[in-house]
C-alpha atoms as one frame of an Amber mdcrd trajectory, in Angstrom:
protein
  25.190  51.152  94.789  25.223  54.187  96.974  26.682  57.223  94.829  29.484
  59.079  96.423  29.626  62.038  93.905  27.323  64.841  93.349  23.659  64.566
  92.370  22.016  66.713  89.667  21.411  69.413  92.551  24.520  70.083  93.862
  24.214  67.978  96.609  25.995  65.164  97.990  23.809  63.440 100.422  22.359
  66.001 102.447  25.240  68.357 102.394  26.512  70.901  99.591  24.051  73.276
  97.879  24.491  76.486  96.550  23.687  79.386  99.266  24.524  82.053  97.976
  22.467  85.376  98.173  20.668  87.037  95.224  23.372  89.371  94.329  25.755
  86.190  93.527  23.561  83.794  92.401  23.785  85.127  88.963  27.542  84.093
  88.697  26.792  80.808  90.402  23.934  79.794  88.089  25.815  80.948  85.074
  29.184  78.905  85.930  26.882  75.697  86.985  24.902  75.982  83.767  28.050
  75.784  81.876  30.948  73.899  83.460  29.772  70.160  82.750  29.151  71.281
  78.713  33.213  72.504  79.118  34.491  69.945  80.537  33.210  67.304  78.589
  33.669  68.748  75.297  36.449  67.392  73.240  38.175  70.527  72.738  38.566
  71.408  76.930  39.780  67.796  77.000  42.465  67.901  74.337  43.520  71.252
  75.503  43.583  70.037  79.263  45.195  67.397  78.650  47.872  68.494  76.609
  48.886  71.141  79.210  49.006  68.628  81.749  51.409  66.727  80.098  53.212
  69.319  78.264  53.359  72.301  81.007  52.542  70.939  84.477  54.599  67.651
  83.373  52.091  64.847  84.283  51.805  61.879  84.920  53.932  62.741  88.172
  55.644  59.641  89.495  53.652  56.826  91.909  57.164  55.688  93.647  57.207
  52.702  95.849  59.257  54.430  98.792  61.408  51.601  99.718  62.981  52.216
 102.940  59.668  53.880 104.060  58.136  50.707 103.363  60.673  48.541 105.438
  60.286  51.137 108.464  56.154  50.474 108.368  56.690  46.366 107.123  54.091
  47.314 104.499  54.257  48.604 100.949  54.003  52.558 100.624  53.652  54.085
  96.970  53.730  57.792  96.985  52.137  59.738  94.773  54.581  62.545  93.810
  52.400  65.535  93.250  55.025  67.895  94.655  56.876  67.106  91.331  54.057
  69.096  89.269  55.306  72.356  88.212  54.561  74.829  90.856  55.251  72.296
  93.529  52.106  70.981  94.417  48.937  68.979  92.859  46.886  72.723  93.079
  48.283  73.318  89.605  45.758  70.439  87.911  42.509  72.592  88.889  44.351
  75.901  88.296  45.076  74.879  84.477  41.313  73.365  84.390  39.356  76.502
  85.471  41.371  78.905  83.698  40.394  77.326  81.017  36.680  77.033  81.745
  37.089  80.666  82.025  38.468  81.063  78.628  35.676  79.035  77.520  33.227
  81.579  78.891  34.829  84.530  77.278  36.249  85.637  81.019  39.818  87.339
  81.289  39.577  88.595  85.042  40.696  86.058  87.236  40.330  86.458  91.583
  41.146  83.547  93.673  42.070  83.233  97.479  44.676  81.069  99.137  46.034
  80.133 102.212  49.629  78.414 101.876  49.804  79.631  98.564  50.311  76.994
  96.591  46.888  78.157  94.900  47.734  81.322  94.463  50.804  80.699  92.695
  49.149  77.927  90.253  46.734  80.859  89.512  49.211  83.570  89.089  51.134
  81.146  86.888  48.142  79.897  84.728  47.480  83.325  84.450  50.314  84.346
  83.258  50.329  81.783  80.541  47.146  82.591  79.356  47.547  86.711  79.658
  44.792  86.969  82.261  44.924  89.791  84.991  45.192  88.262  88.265  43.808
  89.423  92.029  44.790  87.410  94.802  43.206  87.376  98.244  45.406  86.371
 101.006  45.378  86.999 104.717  47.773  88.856 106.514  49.115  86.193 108.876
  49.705  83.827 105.888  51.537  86.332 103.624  54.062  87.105 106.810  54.020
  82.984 106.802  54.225  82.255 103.217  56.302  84.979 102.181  58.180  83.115
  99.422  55.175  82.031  98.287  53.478  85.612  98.171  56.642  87.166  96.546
  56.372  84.178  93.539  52.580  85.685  93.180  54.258  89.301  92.378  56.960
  88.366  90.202  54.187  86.295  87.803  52.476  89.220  87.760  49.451  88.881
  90.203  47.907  91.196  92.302  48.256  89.908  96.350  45.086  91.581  98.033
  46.037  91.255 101.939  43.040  90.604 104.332  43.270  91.911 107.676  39.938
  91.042 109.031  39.128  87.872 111.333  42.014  85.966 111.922  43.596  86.990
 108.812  43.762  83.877 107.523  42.241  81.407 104.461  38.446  81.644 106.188
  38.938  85.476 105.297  40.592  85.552 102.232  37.809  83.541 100.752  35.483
  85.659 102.255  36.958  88.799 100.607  36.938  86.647  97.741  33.392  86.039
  97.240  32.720  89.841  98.222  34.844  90.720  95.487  33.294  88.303  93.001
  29.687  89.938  94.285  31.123  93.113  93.315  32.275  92.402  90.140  29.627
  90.871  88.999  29.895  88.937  85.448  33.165  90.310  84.768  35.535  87.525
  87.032  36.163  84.242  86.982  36.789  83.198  90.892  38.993  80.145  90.748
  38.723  78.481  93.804  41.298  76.126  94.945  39.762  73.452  96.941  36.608
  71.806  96.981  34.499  73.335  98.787  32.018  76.318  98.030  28.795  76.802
  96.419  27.813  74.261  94.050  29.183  73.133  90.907  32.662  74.534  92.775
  33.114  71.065  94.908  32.746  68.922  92.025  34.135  70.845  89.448  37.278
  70.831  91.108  37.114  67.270  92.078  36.287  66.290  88.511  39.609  68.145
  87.366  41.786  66.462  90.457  40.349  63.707  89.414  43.526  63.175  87.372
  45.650  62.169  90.172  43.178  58.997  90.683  43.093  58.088  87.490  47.048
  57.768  87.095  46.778  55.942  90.380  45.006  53.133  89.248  47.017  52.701
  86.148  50.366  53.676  87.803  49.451  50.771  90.605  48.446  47.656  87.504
  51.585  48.825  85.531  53.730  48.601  88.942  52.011  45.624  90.783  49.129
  44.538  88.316  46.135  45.253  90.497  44.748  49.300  89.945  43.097  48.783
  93.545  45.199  49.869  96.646  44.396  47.734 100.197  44.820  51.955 101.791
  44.332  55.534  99.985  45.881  57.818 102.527  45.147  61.823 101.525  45.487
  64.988 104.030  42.674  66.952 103.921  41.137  70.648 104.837  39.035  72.181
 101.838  39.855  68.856 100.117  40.893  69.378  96.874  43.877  66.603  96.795
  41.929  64.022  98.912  39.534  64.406  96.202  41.583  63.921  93.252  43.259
  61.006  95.166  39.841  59.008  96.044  37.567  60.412  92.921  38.629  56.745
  91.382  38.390  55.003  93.954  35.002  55.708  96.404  33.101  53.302  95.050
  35.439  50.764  95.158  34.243  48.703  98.440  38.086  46.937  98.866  39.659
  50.158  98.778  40.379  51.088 102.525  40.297  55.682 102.745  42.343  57.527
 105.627  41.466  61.106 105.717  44.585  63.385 107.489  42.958  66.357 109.043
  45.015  69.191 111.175  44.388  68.628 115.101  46.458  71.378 115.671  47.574
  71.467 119.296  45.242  68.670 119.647  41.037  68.455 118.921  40.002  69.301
 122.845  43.162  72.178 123.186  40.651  74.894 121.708  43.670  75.003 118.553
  42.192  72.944 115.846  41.095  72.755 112.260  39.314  69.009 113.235  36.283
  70.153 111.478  35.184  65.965 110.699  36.100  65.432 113.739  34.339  68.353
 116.390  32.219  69.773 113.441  28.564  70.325 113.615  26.331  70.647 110.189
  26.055  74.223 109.425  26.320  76.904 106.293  29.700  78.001 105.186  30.927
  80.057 102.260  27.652  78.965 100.344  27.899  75.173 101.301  26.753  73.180
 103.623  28.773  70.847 105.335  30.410  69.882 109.223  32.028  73.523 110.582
  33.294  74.256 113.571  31.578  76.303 115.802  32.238  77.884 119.448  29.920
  77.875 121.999  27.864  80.844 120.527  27.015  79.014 117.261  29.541  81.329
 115.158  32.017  80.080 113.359  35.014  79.365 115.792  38.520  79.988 114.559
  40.504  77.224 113.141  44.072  76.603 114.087  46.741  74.477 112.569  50.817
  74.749 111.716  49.839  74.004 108.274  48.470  77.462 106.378  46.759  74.843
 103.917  44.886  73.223 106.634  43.313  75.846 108.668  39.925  75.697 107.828
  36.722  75.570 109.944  34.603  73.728 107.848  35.565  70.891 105.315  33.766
  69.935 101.557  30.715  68.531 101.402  32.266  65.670  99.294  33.608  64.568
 102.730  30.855  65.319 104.728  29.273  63.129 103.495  31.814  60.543 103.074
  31.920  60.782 107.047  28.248  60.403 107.129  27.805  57.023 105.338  30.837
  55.576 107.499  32.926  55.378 104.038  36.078  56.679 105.039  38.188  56.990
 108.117  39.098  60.180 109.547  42.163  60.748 111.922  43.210  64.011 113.417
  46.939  64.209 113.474  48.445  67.331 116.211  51.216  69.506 114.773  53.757
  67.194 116.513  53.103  64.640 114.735  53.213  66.034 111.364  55.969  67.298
 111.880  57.567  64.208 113.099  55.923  62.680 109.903  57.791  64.789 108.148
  61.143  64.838 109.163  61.314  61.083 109.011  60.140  61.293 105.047  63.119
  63.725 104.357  65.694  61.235 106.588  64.708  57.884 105.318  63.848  59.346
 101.942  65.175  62.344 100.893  61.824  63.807 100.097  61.213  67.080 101.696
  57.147  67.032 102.294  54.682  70.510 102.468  53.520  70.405 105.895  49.724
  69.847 104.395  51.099  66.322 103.258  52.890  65.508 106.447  49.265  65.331
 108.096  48.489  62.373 105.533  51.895  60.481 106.104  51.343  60.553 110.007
  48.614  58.186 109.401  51.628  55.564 109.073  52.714  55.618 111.932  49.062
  55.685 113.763  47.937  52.857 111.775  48.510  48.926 111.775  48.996  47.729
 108.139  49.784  43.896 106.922  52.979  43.333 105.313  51.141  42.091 102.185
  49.355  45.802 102.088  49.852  48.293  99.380  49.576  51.480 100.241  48.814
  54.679  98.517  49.568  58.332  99.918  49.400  61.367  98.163  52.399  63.545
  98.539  50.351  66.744  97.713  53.366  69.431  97.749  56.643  70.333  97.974
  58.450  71.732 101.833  60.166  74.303  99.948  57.334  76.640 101.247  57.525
  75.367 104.748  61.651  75.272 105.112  61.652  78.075 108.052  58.609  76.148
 110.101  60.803  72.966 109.592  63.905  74.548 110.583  62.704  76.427 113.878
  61.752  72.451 115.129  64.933  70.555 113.627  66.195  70.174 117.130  63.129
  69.154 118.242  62.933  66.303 116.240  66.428  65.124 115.790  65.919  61.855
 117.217  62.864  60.935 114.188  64.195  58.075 112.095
């Protein structure tokens, strides 16, 4: 059986790695010798674990979304990760690495973020464990996100605005690593999705994991099979698609839709399509498909979503694309945002824009009526409200 996950060199298929120059491969070699030992042990587990449950208040719900499922003459289970404290599945990795970082003695915590969802799990985390907190965010996402940014504060974080680039998440985790390079063995960068150098992509897909996991025994308890026909996930680093399918890759009857952000559409020139128009290439110590322009740089990504904005896409998925094992559709702005509005009318479930992406894969694909379904709602629309509100009228006619 082809494996799916990473090999014992950081590498799934030919993409992932760990390049990363001299000056930072200290912290990458130290965190990569480590992790696995951490996460394994029976004291990370117990202490995981009872967090989850206790603090972030997991299992979150798989609901079979009833009049969703009429609409689409299928059967739809959402997975409720916007129920997870802090409003979105980000909070599961968060809780993990702060804890690997306990582990290694570490009490200086930087992370980036785009939407902020992961920068308010790590100010949170942080604040429960009495960690000091530095936050890289770009300047067009805190005027964006500006709830989201002011949450950050009020835990107690440190929100480091990046005003190079296009000011968004490619440049916050740029300053990100710089900082980390900087600060040598004194930080713990807790990166939010998976991507990065190498043990990053599976270490956070190994703590996501946890939204498989309840999947499959969520799905037997509910309709006594723990294998979906569909797993539908949005994806742009690719830390919920990876929790969502971590389960389920090898499993040859399980059907995966990725959701990636078209933006104004894949040949409009405003995109974050990266599966899609990417080309393999080196980004942020990783290889994996980027976007590019017609130089060979990195081209800027577009997208409504501030989660989805990303020019290149984990290796995980990469990959995934590569071996034909999962589909990938590109869904515009339009029609997440149709996707959207038609959750919150037919059931009063108010998506992040990120997750929108995935549930626009229902109405651009054909499913029997005998299908079960599985989409991960990965956050809240609390963040989003004012993006939703400016296109209400737009969309007034979405049932």
């Amino acid at each position: 059986m082809e494996n799916f996950h990473v090999d014992e060199n950081g590498y799934y298929g030919e993409f992932g790695g760990a390049y990363v120059p001299e000056s930072l491969k200290v912290c990458v070699d130290n965190l990569a010798s480590q992790y696995l030992k951490i996460i394994e042990s029976k004291e990370f587990q117990a202490e995981f674990k009872q967090l989850l449950k206790d603090y972030v208040g997991r299992p979150s719900p798989l609901y079979r979304a009833t009049r969703l499922s009429t609409h689409y003459n299928t059967n739809i289970y959402l997975k409720r990760e916007d129920l997870n404290h802090t409003g979105a599945h980000k909070i599961n990795n968060a809780i993990g690495q702060i804890l690997i970082a306990k582990y290694m003695g570490i009490s200086h915590i930087i992370a980036e973020t785009g939407a902020g969802q992961h920068g308010v799990a790590t100010a949170t985390v942080c604040a429960l464990m009495d960690m000091k907190c530095s936050i890289y965010m770009g300047q067009v996402d805190i005027e964006r996100q500006y709830v989201n940014v002011e949450k950050m504060k009020m835990l107690g974080a440190e929100v480091i605005s990046v005003t190079s680039g296009t000011m968004t998440l490619t440049n916050a985790v740029d300053a990100a690593l710089e900082a980390w390079i900087e600060s040598e063995n004194n930080t713990f960068y807790l990166l939010g999705s998976a991507v990065g150098p190498h043990p990053y992509p599976d270490m956070v897909a190994r703590l996501q994991s946890v939204i498989g996991e309840e999947i499959k025994a969520q799905l037997l308890e509910q309709t006594g099979r723990s294998n979906p026909n569909y797993l539908i996930a949005c994806v742009g680093g690719g830390s919920n698609a990876a929790g969502t399918i971590y389960h389920h890759v090898h499993e040859a009857d399980v059907n995966i839709i990725l959701a990636e952000a078209a933006g104004k559409g894949v040949d409009s020139g405003m995109t974050a399509a990266t599966l899609t128009l990417g080309t393999s290439s080196i980004i942020h110590g990783y290889k994996s498909y980027v976007i590019l322009d017609e130089k060979g740089e990195i081209a800027e990504p577009y997208s409504i979503s501030a989660g989805l904005d990303y020019p290149g896409i984990g290796p995980m998925y990469a990959n995934l694309v590569d071996k034909k094992r999962v589909e990938i559709q590109a869904i515009t702005d339009d029609e997440a945002l149709a996707a959207a509005f038609r959750l919150t009318r037919l059931e009063g479930i108010i998506p992040a824009i990120e997750s929108s992406h995935a549930l626009a894969v229902l109405e651009n694909t054909k499913f029997k009526p005998e299908d079960v379904v599985v989409l991960t709602v990965s956050g809240r629309g609390d963040k989003d409200i004012e993006t939703y509100l400016e296109n209400v009228s737009r969309f007034a006619h979405v049932k």
